[in-house]
N, CA, C and O of each residue as an XYZ file, in Angstrom:
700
protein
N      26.406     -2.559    -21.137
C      25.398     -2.082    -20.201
C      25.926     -2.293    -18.785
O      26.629     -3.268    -18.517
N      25.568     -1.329    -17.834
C      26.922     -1.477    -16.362
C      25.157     -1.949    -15.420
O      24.031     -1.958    -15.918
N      25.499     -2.219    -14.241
C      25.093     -2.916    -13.082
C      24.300     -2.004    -12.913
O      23.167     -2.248    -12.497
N      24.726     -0.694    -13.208
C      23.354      0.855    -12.842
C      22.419      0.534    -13.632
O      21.353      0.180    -13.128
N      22.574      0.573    -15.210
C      21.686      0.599    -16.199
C      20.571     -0.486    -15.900
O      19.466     -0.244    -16.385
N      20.723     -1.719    -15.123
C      19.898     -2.893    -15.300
C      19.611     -2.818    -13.783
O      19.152     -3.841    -13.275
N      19.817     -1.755    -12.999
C      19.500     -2.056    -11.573
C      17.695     -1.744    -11.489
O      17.205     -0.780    -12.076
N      16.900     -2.671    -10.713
C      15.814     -2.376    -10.719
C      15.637     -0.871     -9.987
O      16.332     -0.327     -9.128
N      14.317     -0.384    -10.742
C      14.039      1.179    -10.013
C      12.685      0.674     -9.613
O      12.211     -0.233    -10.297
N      11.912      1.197     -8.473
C      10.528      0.388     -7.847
C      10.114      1.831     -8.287
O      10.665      2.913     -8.079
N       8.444      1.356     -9.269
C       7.634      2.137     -9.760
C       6.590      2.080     -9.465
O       5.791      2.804    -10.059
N       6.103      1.141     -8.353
C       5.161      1.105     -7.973
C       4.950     -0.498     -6.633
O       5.778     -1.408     -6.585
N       3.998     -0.449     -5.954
C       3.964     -1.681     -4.901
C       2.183     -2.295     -5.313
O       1.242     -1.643     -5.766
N       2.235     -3.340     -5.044
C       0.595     -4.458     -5.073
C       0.249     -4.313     -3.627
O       0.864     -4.733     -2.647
N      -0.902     -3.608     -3.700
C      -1.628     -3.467     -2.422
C      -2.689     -4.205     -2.318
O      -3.525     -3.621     -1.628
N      -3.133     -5.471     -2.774
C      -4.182     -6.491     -2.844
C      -4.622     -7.087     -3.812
O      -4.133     -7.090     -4.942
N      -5.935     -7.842     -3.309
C      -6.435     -8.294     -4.729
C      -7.357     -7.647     -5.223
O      -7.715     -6.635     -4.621
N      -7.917     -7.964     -6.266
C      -9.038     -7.328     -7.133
C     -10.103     -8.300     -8.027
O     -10.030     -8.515     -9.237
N     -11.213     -8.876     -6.985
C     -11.720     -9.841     -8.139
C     -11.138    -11.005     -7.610
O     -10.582    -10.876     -6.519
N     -11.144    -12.552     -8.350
C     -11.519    -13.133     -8.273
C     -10.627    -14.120     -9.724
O     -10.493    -15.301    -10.043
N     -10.342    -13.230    -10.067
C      -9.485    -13.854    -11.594
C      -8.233    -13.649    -11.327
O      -7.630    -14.000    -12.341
N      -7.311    -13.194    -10.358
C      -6.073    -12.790    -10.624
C      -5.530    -11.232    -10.711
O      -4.391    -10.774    -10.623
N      -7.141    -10.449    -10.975
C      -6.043     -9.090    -11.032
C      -5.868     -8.821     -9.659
O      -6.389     -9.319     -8.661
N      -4.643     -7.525     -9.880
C      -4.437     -6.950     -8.430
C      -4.731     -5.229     -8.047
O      -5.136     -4.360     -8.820
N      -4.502     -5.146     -7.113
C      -4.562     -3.095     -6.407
C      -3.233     -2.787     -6.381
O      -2.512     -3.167     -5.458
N      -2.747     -1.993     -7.504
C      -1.523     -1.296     -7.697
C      -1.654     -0.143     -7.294
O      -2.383      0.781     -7.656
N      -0.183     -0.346     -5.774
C      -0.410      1.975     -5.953
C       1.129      2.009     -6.754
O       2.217      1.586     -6.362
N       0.771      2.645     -7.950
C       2.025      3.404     -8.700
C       2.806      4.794     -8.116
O       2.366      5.784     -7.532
N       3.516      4.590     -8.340
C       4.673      5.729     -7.516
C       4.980      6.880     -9.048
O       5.566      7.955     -8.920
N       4.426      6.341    -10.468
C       4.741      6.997    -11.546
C       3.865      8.244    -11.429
O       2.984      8.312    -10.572
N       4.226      9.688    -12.699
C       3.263     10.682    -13.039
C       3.115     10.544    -14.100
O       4.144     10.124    -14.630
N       2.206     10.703    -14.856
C       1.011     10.242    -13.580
C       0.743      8.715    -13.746
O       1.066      8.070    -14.744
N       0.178      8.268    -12.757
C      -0.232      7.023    -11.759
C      -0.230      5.638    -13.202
O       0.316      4.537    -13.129
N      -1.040      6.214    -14.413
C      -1.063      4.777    -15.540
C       0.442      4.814    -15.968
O       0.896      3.686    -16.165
N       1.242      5.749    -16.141
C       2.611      5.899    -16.858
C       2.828      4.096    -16.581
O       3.102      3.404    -17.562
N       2.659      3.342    -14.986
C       3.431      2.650    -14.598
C       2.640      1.367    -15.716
O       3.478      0.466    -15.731
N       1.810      1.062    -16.337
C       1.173      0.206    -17.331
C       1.878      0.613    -18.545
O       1.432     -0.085    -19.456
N       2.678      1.332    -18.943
C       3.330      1.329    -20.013
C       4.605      0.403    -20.257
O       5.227      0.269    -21.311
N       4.851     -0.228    -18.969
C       6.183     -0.944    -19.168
C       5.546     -2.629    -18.726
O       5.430     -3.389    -17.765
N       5.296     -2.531    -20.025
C       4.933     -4.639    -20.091
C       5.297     -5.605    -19.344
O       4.664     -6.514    -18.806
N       6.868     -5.196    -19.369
C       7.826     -5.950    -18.608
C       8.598     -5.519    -17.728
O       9.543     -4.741    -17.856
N       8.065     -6.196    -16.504
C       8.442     -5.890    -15.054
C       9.232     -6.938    -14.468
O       9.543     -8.024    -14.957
N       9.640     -6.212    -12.808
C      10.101     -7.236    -11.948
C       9.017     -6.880    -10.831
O       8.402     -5.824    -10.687
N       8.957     -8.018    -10.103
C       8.146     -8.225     -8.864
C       9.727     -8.475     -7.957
O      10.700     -9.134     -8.322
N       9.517     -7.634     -6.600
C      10.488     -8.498     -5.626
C       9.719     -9.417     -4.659
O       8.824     -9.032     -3.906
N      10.092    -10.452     -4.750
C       9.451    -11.700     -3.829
C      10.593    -12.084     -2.402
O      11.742    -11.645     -2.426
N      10.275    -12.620     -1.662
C      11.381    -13.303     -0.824
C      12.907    -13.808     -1.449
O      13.980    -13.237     -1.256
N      12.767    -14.550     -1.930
C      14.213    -14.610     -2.589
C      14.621    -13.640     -4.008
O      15.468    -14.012     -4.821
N      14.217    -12.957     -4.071
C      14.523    -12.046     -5.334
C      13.598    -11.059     -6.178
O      12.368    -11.083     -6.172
N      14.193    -10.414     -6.715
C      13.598     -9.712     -8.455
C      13.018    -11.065     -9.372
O      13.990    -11.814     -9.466
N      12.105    -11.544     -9.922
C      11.172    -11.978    -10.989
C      10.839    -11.104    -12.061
O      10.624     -9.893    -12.012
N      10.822    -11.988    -13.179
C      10.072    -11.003    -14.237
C       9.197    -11.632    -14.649
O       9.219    -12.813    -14.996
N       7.658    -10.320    -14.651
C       6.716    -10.422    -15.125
C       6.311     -9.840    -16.452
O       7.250     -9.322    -17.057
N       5.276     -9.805    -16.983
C       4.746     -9.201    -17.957
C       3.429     -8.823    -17.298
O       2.914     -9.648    -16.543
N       2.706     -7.394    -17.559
C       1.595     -7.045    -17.004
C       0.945     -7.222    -18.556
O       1.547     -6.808    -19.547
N      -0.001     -7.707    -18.606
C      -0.639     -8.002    -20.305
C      -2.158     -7.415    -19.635
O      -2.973     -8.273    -19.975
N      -2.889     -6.340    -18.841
C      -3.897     -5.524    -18.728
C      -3.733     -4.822    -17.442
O      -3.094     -5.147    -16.442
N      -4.591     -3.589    -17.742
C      -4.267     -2.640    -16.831
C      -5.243     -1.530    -16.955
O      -5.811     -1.341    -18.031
N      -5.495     -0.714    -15.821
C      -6.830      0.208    -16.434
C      -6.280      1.033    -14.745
O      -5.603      0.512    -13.859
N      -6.802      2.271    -14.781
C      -7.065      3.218    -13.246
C      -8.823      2.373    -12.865
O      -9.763      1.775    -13.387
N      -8.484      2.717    -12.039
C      -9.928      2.209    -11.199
C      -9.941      3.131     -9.462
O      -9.142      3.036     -8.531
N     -10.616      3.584     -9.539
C     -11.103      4.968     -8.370
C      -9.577      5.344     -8.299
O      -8.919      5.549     -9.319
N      -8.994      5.430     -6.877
C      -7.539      6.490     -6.832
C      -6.502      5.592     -6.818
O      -5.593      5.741     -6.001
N      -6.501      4.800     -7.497
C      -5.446      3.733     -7.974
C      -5.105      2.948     -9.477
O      -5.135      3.698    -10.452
N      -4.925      2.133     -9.623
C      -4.855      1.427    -10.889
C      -5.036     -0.307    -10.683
O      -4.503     -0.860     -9.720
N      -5.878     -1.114    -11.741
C      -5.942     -2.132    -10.929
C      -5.073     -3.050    -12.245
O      -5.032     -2.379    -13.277
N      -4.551     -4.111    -12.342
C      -3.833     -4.627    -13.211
C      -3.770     -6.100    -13.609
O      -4.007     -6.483    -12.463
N      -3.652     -7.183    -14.256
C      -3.589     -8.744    -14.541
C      -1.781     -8.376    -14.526
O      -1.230     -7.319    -14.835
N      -1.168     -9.668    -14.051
C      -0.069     -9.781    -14.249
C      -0.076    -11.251    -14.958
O      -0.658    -12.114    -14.301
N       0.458    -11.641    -16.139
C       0.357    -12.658    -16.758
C       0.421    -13.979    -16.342
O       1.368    -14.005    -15.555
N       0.068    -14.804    -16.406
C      -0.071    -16.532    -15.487
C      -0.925    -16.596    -14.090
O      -1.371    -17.651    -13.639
N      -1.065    -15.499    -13.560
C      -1.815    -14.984    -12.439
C      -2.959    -14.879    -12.580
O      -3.413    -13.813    -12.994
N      -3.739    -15.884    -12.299
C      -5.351    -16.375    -13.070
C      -6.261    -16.732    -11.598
O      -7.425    -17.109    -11.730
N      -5.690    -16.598    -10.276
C      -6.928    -16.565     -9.401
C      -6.277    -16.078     -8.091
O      -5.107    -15.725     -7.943
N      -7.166    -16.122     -7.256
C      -7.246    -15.053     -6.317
C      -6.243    -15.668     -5.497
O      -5.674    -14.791     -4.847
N      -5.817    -16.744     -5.272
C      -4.704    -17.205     -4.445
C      -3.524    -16.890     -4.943
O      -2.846    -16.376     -4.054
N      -2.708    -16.986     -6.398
C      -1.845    -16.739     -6.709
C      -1.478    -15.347     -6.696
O      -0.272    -15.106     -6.629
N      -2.617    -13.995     -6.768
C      -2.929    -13.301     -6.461
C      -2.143    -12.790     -5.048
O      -1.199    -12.003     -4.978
N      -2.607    -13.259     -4.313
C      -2.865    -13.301     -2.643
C      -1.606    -13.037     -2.224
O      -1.268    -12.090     -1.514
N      -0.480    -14.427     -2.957
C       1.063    -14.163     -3.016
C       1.903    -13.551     -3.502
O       3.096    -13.834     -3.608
N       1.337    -12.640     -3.847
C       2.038    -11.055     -4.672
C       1.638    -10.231     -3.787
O       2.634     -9.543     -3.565
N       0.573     -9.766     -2.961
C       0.436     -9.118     -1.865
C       1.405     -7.792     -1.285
O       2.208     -8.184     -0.439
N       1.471     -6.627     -1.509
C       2.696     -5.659     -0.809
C       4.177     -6.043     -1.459
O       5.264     -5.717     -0.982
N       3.948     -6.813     -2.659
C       5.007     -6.701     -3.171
C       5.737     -5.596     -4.192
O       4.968     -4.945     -4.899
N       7.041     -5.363     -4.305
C       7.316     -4.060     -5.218
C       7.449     -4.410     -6.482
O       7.951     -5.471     -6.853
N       6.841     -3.207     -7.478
C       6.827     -3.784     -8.977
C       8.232     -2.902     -9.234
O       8.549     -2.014     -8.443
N       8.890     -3.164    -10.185
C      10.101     -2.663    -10.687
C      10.343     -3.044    -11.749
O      10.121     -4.162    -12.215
N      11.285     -1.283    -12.706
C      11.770     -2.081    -14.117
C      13.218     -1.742    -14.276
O      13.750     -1.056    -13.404
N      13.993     -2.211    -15.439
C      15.451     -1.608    -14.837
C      15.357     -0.071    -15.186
O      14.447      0.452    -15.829
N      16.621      0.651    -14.570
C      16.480      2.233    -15.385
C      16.596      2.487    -16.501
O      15.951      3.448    -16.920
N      17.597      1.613    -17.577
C      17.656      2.348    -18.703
C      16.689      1.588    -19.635
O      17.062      1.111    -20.706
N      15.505      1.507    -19.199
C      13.872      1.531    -20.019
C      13.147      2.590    -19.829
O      12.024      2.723    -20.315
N      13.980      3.822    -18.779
C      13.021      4.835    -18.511
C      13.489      5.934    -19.790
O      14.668      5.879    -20.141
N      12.844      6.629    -20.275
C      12.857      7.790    -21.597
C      14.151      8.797    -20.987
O      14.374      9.236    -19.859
N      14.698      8.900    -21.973
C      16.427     10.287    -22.009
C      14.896     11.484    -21.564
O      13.714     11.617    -21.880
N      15.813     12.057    -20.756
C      14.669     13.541    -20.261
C      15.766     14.838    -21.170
O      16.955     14.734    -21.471
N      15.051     15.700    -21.352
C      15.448     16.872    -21.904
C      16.040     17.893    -21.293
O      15.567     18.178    -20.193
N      17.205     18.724    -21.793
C      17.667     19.738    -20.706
C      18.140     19.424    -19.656
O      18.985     18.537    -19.527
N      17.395     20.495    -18.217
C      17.771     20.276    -16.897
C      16.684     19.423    -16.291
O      16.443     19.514    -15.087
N      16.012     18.591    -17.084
C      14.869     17.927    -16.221
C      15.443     16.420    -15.296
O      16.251     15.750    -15.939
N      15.162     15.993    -14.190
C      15.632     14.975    -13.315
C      14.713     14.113    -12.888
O      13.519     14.380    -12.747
N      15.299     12.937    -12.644
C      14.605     11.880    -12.472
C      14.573     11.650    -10.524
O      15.466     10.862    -10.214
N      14.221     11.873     -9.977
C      13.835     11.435     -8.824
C      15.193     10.751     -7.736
O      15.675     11.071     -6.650
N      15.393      9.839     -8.586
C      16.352      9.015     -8.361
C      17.596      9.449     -8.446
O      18.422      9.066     -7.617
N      17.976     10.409     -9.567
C      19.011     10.852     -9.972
C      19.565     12.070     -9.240
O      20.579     12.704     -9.532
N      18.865     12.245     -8.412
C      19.072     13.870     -7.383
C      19.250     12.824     -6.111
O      20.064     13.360     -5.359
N      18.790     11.442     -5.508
C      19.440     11.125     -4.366
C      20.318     10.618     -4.329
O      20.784      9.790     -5.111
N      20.906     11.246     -2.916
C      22.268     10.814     -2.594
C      23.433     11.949     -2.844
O      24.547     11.880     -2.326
N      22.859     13.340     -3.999
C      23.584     14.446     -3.989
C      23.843     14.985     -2.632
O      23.055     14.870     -1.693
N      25.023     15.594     -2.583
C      25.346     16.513     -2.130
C      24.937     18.094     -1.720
O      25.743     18.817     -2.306
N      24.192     18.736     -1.101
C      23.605     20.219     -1.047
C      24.066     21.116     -0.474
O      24.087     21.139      0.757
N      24.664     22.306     -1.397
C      25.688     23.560     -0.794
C      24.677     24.358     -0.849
O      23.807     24.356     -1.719
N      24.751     25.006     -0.003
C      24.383     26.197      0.065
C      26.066     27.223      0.231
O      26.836     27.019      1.170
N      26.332     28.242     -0.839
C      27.373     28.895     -0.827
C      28.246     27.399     -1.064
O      28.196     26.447     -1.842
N      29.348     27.986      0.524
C      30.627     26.919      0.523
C      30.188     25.979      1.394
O      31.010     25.064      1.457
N      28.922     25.749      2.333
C      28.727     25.073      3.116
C      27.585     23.823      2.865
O      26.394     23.850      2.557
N      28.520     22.743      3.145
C      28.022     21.361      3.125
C      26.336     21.469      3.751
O      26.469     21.480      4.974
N      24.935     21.546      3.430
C      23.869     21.207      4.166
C      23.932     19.853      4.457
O      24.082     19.451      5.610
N      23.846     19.232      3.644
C      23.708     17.514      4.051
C      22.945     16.708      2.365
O      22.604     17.452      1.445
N      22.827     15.419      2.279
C      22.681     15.083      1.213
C      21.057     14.898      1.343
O      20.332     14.919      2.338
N      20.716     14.675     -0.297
C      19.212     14.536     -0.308
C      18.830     13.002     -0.115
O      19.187     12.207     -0.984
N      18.185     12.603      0.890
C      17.510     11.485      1.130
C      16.498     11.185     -0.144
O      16.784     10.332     -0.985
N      15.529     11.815     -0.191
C      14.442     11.419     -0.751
C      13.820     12.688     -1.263
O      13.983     13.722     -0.616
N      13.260     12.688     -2.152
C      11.811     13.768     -2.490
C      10.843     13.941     -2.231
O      10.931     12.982     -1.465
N       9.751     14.300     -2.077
C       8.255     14.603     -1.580
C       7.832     15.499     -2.469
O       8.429     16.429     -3.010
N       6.544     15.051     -2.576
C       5.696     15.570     -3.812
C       4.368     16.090     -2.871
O       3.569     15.334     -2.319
N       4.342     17.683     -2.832
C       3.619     18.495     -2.013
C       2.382     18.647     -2.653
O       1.366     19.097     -2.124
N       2.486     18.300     -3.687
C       1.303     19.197     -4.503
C       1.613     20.685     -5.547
O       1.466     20.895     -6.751
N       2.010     21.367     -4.613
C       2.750     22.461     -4.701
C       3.413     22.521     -5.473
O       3.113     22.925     -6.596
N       4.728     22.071     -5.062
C       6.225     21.685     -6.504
C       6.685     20.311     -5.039
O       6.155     19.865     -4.021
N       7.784     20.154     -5.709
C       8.289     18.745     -4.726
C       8.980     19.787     -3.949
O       8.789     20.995     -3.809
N      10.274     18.533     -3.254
C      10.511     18.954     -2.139
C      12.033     18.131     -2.040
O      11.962     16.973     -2.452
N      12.922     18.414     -1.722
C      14.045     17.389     -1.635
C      14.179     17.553      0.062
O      14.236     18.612      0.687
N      14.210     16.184      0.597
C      14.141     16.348      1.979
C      16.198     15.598      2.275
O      16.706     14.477      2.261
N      16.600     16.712      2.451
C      18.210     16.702      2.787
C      18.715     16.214      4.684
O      18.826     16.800      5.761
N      18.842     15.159      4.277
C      19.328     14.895      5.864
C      21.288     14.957      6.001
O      22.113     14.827      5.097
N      21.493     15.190      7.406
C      22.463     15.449      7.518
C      23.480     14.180      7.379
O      23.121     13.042      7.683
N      24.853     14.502      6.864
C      25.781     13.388      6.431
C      27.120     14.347      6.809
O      27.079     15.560      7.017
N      28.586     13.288      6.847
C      29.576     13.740      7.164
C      29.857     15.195      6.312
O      29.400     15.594      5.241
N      31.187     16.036      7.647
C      31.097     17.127      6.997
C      29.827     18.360      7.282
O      29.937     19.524      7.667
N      28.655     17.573      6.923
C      27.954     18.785      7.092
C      27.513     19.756      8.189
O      27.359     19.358      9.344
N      27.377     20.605      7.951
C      27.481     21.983      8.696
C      26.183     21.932      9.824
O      25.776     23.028     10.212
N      25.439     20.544     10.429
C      24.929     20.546     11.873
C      24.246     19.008     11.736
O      24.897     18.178     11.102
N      23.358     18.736     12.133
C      22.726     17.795     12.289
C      21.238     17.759     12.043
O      20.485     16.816     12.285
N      21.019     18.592     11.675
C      19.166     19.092     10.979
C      19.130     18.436      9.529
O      19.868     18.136      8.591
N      17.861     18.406      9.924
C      16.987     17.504      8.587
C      16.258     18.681      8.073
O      15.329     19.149      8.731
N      16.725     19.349      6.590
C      15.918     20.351      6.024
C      15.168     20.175      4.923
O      15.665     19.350      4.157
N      14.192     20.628      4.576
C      12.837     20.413      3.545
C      13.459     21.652      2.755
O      13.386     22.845      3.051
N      14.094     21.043      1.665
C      14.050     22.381      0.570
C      13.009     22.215     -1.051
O      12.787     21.211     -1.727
N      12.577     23.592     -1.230
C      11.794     23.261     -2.322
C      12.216     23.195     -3.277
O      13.160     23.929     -3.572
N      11.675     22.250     -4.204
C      12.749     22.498     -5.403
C      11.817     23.288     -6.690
O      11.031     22.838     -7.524
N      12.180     24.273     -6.481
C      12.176     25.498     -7.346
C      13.076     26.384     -7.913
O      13.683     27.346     -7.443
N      13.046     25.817     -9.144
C      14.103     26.310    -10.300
C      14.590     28.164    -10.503
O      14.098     29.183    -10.987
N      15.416     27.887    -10.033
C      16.759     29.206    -10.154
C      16.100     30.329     -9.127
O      16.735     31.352     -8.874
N      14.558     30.040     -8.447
C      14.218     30.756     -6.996
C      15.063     30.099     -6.049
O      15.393     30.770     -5.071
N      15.545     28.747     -6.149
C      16.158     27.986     -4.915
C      16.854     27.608     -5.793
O      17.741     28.344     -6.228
N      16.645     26.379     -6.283
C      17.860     25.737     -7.156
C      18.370     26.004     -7.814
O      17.978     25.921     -8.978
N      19.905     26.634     -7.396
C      20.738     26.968     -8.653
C      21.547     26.469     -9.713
O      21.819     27.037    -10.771
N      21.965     25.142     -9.241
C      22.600     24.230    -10.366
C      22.561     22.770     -9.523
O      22.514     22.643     -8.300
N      22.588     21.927    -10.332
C      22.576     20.599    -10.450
C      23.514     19.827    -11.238
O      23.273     19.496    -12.398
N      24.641     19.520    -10.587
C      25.639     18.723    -11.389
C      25.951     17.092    -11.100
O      26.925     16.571    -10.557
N      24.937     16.594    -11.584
C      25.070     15.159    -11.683
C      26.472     14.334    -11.190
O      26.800     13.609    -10.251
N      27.253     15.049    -12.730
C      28.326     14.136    -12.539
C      29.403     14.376    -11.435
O      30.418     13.689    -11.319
N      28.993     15.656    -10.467
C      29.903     16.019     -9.290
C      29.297     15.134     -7.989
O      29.816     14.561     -7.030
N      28.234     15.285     -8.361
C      27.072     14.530     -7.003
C      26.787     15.747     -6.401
O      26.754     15.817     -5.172
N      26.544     16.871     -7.215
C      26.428     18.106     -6.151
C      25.048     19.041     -6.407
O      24.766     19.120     -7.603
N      24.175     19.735     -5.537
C      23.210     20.788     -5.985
C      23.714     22.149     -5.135
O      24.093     22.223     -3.966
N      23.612     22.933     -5.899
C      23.696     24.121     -5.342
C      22.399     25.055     -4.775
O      21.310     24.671     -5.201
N      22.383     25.632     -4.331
C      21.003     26.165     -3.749
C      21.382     27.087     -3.134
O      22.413     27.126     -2.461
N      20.500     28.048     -3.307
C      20.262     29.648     -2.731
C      19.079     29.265     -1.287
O      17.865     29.466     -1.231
N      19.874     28.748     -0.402
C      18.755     28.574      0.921
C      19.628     29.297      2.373
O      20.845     29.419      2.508
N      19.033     29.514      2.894
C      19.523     29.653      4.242
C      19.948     28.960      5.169
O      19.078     28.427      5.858
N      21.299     28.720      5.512
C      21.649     27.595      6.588
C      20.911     27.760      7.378
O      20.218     26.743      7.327
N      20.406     28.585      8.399
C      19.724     28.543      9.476
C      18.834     27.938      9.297
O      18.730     27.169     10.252
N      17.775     27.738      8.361
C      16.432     28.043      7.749
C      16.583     26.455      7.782
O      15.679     25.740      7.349
């Protein structure tokens, strides 16, 4: 197993407490939002490090999810988990099928349009709509603009090659 496979991926952050017993206010970063209660066994990052927890209950509660993290039995211990990130390693996340991608696995590519370098993908954004790969500029590339491309299959995105670090795309440099 290599240093990638066991590297934590953050699936979600503790945005407070809840109650009076220990649970907490999870916003999950998963789709959808409970996916992130399927993985028992977590890491918390604290000040000095990654921890592992076990979440042993969990439920949605209004536009969030609220959760017990195990040994975590009152509102102070609680208190010190606060804005902390939950994380599990990657290779606990499910083999995807086909051309489907993981979030993670598209940053840091490379984005041609034709022969010309756009710049690499920072991050994704989730519009509602379809997502969004937001490509900022890196060496090489062809200006210094930060472009919002959509990611829409074989209308925009034409190939995706992992193991090159590269996406191809039908976009407009100017644009």
């Amino acid at each position: 197993m290599s240093d990638a496979d066991t590297k934590p991926l953050v699936i979600g952050r503790i945005r407070g407490v809840y109650g009076v017993k220990g649970w907490l206010k999870i916003h999950s970063y998963t789709e959808p939002m409970d996916n992130l209660l399927q993985y028992e066994k977590c890491q918390i990052k604290r000040r000095h490090g990654w921890e592992a927890v076990v979440i042993d209950a969990g439920k949605r509660h209004g536009k969030g999810l609220v959760a017990h993290i195990e040994g975590v039995d009152d509102r102070a211990q609680a208190e010190a988990l606060k804005d902390c990130e939950i994380a599990i390693p990657l290779n606990v996340l499910p083999e995807l099928a086909g051309e489907d991608y993981y979030w993670h696995q598209l940053e840091g590519l490379s984005v041609f349009s034709g022969d010309e370098l756009l710049g690499r993908v920072d991050h994704m954004v989730d519009t509602g709509a379809n997502d969004v790969l937001v490509v900022k500029p890196c060496e090489g590339s062809r200006d210094q603009r930060e472009r919002l491309i959509p990611w829409l299959r074989e209308a925009v995105i034409r190939r995706v090659d992992i193991a090159s670090g590269s996406i191809e795309v039908d976009w407009d440099p100017e644009f």
